[in-house]
Wavefront OBJ file of the C-alpha trace (Angstrom):
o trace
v 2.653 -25.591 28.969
v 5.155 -27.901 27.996
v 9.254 -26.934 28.497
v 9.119 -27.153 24.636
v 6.651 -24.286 24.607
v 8.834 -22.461 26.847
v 10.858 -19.767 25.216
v 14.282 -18.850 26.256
v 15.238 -15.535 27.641
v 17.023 -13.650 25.010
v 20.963 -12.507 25.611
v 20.647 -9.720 22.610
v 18.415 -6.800 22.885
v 17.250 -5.102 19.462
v 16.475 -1.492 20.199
v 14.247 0.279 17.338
v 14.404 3.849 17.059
v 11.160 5.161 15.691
v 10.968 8.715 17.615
v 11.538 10.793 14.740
v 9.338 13.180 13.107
v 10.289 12.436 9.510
v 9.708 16.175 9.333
v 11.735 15.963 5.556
v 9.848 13.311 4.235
v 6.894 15.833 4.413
v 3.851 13.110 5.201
v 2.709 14.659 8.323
v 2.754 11.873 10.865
v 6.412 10.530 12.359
v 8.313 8.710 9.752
v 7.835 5.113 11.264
v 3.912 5.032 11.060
v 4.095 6.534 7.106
v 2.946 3.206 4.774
v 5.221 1.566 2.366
v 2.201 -0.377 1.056
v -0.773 -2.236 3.303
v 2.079 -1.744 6.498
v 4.154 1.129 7.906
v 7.730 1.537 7.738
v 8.030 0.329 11.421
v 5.843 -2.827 10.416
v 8.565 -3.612 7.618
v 11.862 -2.661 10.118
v 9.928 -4.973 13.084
v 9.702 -8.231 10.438
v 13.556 -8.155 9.844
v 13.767 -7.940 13.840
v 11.995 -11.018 14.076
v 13.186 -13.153 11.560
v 16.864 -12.309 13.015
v 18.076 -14.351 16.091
v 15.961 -14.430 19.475
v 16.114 -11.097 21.170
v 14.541 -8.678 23.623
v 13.002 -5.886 21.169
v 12.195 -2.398 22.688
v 10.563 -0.017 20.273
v 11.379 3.536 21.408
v 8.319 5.305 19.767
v 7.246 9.482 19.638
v 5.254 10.091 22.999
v 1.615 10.111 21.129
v 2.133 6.779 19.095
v 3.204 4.412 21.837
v 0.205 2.619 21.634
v 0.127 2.573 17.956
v 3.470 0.805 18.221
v 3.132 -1.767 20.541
v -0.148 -3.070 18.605
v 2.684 -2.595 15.280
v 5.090 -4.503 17.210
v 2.793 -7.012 18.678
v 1.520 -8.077 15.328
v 4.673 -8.783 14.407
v 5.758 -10.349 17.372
v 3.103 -13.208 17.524
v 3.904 -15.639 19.933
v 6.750 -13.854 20.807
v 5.000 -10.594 21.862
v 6.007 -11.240 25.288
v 9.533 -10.242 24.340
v 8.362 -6.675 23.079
v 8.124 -3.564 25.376
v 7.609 0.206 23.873
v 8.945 3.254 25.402
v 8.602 6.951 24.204
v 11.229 8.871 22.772
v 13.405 11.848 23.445
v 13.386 14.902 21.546
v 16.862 13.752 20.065
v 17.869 10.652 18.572
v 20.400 9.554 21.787
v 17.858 10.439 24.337
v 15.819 8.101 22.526
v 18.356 5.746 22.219
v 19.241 5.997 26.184
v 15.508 5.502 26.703
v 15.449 2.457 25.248
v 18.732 0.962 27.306
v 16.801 2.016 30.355
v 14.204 -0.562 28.903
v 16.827 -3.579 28.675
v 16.823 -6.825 30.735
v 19.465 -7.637 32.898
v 20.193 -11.029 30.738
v 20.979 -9.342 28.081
v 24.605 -8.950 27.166
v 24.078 -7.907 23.454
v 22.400 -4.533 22.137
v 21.999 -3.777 18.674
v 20.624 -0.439 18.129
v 18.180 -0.083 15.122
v 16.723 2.547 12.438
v 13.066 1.805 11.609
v 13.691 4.025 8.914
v 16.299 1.543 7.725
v 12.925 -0.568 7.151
v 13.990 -2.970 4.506
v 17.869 -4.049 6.082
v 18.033 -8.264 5.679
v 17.822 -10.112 9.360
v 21.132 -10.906 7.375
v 22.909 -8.104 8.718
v 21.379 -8.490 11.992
v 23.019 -11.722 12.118
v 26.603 -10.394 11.043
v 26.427 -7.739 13.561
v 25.524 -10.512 16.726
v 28.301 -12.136 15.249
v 30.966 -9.834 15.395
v 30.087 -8.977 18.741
v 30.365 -12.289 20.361
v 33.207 -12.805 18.261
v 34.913 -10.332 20.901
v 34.576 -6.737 19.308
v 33.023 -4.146 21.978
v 31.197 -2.150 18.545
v 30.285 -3.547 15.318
v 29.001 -1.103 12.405
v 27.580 -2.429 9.434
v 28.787 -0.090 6.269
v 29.072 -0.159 2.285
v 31.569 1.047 -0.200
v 30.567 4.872 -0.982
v 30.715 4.200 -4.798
v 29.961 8.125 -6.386
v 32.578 9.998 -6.550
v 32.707 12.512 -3.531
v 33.528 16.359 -3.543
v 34.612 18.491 -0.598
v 32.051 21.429 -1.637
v 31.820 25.457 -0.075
v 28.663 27.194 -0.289
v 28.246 25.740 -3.725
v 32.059 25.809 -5.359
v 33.850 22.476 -5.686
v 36.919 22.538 -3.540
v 38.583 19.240 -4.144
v 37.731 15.676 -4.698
v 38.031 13.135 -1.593
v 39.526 10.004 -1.899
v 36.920 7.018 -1.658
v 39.007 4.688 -0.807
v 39.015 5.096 2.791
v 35.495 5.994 3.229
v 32.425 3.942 3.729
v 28.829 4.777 4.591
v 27.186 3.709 8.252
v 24.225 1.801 8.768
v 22.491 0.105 10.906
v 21.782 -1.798 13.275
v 24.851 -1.115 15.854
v 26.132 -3.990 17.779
v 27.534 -3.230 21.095
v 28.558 -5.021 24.088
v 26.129 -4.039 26.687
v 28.430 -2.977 29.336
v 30.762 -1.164 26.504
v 27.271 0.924 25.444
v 26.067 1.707 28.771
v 29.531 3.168 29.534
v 29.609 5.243 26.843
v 25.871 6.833 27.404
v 26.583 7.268 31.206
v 29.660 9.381 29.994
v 28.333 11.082 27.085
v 28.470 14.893 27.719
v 27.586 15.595 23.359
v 25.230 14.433 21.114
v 25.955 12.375 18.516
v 24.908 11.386 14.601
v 25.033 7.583 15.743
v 25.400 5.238 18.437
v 28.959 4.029 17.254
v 30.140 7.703 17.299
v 28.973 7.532 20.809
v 31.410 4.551 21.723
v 34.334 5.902 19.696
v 34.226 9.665 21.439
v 34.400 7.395 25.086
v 37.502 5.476 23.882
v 35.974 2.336 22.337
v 37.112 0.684 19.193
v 34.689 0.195 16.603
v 34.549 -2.924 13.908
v 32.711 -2.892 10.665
v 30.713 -5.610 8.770
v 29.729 -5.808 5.440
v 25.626 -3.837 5.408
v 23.492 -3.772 2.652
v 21.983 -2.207 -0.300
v 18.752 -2.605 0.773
v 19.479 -0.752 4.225
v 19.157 2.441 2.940
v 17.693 4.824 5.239
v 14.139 6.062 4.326
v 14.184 9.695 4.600
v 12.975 11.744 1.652
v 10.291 11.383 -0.795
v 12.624 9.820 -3.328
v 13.495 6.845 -0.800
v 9.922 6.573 0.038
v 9.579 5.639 -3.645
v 12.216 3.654 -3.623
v 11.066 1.601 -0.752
v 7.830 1.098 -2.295
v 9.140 0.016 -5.450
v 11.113 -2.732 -3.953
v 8.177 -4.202 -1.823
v 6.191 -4.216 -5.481
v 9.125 -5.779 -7.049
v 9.456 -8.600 -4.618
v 5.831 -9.190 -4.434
v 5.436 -9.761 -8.246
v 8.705 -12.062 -7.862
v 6.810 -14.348 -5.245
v 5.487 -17.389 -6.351
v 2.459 -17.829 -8.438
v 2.226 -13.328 -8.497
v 1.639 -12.950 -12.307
v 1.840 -16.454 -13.410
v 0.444 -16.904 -16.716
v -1.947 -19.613 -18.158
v -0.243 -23.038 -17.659
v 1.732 -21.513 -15.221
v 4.334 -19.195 -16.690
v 5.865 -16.628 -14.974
v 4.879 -13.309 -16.594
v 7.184 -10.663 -16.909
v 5.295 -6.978 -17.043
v 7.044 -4.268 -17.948
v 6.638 -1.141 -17.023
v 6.694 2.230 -19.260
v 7.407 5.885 -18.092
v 7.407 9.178 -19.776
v 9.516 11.954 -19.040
v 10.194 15.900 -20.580
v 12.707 18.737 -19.855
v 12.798 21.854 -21.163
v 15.638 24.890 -21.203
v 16.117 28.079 -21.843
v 19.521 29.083 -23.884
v 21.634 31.808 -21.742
v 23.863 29.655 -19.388
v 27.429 30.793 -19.338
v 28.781 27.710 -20.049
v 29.481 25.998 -23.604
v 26.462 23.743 -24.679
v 26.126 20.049 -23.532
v 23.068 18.401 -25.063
v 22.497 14.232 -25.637
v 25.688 14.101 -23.496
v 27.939 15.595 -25.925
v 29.685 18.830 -26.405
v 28.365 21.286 -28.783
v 31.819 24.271 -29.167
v 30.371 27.325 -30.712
v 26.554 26.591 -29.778
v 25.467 28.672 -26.418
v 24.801 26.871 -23.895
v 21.848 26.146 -21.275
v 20.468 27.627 -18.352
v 20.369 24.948 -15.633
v 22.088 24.074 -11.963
v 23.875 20.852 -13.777
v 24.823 21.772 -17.557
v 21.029 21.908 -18.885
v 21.091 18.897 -20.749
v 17.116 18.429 -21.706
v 17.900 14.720 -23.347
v 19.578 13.546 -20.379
v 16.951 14.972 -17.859
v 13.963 13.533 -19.919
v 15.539 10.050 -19.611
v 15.851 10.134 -16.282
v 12.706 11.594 -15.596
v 10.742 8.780 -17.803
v 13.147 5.857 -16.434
v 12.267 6.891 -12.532
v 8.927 7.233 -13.763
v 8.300 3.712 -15.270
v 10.317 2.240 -11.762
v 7.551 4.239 -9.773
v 10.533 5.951 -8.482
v 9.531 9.479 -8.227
v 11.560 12.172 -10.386
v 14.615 14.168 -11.358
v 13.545 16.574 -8.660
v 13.422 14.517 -6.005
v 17.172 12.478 -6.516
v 18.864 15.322 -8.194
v 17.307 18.452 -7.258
v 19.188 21.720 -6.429
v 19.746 21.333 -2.836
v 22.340 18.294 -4.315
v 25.178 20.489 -4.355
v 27.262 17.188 -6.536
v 25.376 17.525 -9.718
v 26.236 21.386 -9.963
v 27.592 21.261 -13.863
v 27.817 17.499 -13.433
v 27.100 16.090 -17.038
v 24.786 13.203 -18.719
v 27.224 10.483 -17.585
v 26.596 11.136 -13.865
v 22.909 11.389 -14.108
v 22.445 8.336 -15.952
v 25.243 5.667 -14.019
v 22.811 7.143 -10.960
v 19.471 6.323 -12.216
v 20.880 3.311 -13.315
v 21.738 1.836 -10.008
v 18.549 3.986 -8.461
v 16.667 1.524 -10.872
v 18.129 -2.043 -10.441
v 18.630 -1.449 -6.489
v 14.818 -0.765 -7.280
v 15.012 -4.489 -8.746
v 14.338 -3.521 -12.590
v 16.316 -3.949 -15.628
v 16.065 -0.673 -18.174
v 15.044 -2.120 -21.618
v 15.173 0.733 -23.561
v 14.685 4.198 -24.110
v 13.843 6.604 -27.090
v 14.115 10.397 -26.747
v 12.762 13.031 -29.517
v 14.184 16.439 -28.878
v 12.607 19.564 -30.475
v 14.825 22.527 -30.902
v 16.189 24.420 -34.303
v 19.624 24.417 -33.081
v 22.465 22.693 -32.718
v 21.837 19.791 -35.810
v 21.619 16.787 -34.343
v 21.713 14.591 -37.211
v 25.590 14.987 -37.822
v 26.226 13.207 -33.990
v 23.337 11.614 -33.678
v 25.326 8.331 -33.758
v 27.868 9.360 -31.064
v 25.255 10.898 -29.198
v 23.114 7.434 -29.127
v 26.685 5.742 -28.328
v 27.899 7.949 -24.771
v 24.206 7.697 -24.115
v 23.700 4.097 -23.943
v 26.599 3.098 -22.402
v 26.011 5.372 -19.485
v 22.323 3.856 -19.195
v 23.477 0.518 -19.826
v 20.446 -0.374 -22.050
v 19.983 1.222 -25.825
v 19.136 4.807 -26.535
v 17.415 5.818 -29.680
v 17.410 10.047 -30.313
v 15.303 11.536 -32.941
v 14.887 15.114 -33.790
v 12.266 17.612 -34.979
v 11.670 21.335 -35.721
v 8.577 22.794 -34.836
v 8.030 25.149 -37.937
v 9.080 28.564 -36.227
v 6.379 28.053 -33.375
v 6.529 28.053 -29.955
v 9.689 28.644 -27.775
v 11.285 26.113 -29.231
v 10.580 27.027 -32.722
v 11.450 30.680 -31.839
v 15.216 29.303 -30.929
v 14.911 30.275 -27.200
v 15.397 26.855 -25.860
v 14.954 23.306 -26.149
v 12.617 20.823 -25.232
v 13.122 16.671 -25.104
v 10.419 13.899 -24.714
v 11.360 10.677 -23.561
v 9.966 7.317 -23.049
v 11.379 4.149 -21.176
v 10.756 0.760 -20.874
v 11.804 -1.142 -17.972
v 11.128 -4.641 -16.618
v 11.136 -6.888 -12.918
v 14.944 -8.524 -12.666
l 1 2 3 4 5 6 7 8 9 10 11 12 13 14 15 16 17 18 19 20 21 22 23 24 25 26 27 28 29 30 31 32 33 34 35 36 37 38 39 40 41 42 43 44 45 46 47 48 49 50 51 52 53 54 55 56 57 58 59 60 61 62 63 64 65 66 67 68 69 70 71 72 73 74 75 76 77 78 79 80 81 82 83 84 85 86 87 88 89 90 91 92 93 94 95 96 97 98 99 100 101 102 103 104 105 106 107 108 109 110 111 112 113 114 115 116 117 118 119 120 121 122 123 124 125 126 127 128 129 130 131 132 133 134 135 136 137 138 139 140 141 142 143 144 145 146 147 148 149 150 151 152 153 154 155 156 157 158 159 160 161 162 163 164 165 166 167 168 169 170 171 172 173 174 175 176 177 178 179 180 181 182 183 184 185 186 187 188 189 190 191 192 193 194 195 196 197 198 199 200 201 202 203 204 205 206 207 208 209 210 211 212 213 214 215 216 217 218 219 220 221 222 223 224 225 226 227 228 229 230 231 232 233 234 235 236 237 238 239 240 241 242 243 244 245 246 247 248 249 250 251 252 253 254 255 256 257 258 259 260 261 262 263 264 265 266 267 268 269 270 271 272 273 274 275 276 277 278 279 280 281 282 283 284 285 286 287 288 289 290 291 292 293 294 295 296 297 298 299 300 301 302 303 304 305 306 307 308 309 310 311 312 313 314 315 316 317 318 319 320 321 322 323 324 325 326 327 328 329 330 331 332 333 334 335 336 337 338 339 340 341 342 343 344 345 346 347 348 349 350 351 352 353 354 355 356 357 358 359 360 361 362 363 364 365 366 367 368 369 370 371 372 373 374 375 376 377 378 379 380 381 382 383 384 385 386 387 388 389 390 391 392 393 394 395 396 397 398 399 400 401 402 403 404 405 406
């Protein structure tokens, strides 16, 4: 072998947390070794490992899946599998974590500690977080703007807004200084949500970098789908994926369908298209009932293979309690493009006998659209006194979307 060949011991350690029993993404086998497509979501967190700068990588996996991870992580690894080790897990995240720091060379000066379930988070950040470190900060957190508008909520009642301004939502990976880390774990008498919480309760000061959209931490169904619709969106942007005859670049869009239906007899005035109906009654529902908005989102998820209304805005999202059209559709929105697709359009038919659409049909298109960002055509029908809807007891909307790769 020559000294070329040779590679140099690392001074940064990457640990990757994969211990967890993804128990709420409901898949039945630890989060880390569920599939995003052909690969897991360790597979995906261990190729933005490598493709960061050189490091020591210890993959702290559940107790019956070590082996299963160390053949993940040596895949990945290739010629650098010598700089991969795999220990098992705690039943909490910090034993986990301490675990891993047990695993640590005595070179390294450097440890990030990772999410695998933050499986799609750019070697980018990795690289800011190093950064900061040797730049002389003892903790480095990578975070984002919190962008909705946040509510201080008790058992179910809005108490009071919070201002954004000074809050911002943690990701990782953590960058610590090793001695500043192993300090803080040797002294730790509580658990903690994350490792930077950790430092800060010892004493330490912690720094932030910018993180990214794409770290977003897979832990429900919804992000699952999310995940996965990335990954598809990136592979059909790759070179030559969909390239036409005389080599083209095709652009596929993609088409969903979505219907909501409720019952009149909420206590509340009627909200329907994202308008205001005064003197109409209004609709049973745990945000204001509004069918039209709930189809669109249901058919624009749909067409971005991003699940459903259920699974971003369902009732255990105490936020969109009476929260109107507007809200739901500046969230799909973003759920959608983060997803990297562009809404085209969208056309909704509502059946009901009551309230007349056709007077605001107009203004309805108008607050519609511009919440979407992309046009919104309504229609409207009667169904001739049958069914439920014909019978006055409720409404019903159909909705169809078109959406296309950015």
């Amino acid at each position: 072998m020559s000294s070329s060949d040779i590679v140099p011991v690392p001074r940064v350690a990457v640990i990757v947390v994969a211990a967890g029993s993804g128990e709420r993404l409901g898949s039945g086998v630890p989060k880390a070794f569920v599939g995003l497509d052909e690969h897991t979501v360790l597979h995906h967190a261990l190729v933005a490992v490598f493709a960061a700068p050189l490091a020591q990588v210890i993959v702290v996996a559940p107790p019956s899946r070590v082996g299963d991870a160390l053949t993940e992580a040596r895949e990945v690894a290739g010629d650098r599998h010598d700089l991969v080790s795999v220990v098992p897990g705690g039943p909490t995240r910090q034993q986990s974590v301490a675990a891993g720091l047990h695993a640590v060379w005595a070179d390294v000066d450097v440890v990030l500690v990772h999410d695998a379930a933050r499986a799609l988070t750019p070697p980018a950040v990795f690289e800011r977080v190093i950064d900061a470190v040797r730049d002389g900060h003892d903790a480095v957190l990578p975070v984002l703007p919190v962008v909705d508008t946040i509510k201080r909520v008790d058992e179910g009642a809005v108490v009071e807004a919070v201002d954004r301004s000074a809050l911002a939502a943690a990701q990782t990976p953590q960058g610590f200084r090793r001695p500043v880390l192993d300090e803080a774990y040797a002294e730790a008498s509580a658990d903690h949500t994350d490792d930077a919480a950790l430092v800060q309760a010892a004493g330490g000061a912690v720094w932030t970098v910018a993180g990214d959209e794409r770290g977003f931490k897979v832990t429900t169904p919804g992000d699952l789908d999310r995940a996965r619709a990335l990954l598809r969106s990136e592979a059909d942007a790759e070179p030559g994926a969909g390239a036409a005859p005389g080599g083209a670049a095709m652009t596929v869009p993609r088409v969903g369908i979505g219907t909501d239906v409720h019952a009149f007899g909420g206590d509340d005035a009627l909200w329907l298209a994202g308008l205001e109906w005064p003197g109409e009654q209004g609709l049973r529902g745990h945000s204001d009932g509004d069918a039209v908005a709930h189809a669109i989102v249901d058919a624009v998820l749909a067409a971005a293979g991003l699940g459903d209304i259920g699974t971003h805005f369902g009732t255990d999202r105490p936020e969109y309690a009476g929260a109107h059209a507007e809200a739901f559709l500046a969230r799909v929105r973003r759920l959608v493009e983060e997803a990297g697709f562009s809404i085209s359009n969208v056309s909704v038919q509502v059946q009901a006998r009551r309230p007349r659409l056709s007077a605001r049909r107009t203004e309805a298109q108008a607050v519609l659209s511009a919440a979407l960002g992309a046009p919104v055509s309504l229609s409207a029908t009667t169904t001739d006194g049958l069914g439920f809807t014909g019978t006055g007891e409720g409404i019903a909307a159909y909705a169809a979307a078109l959406v296309v790769p950015r």
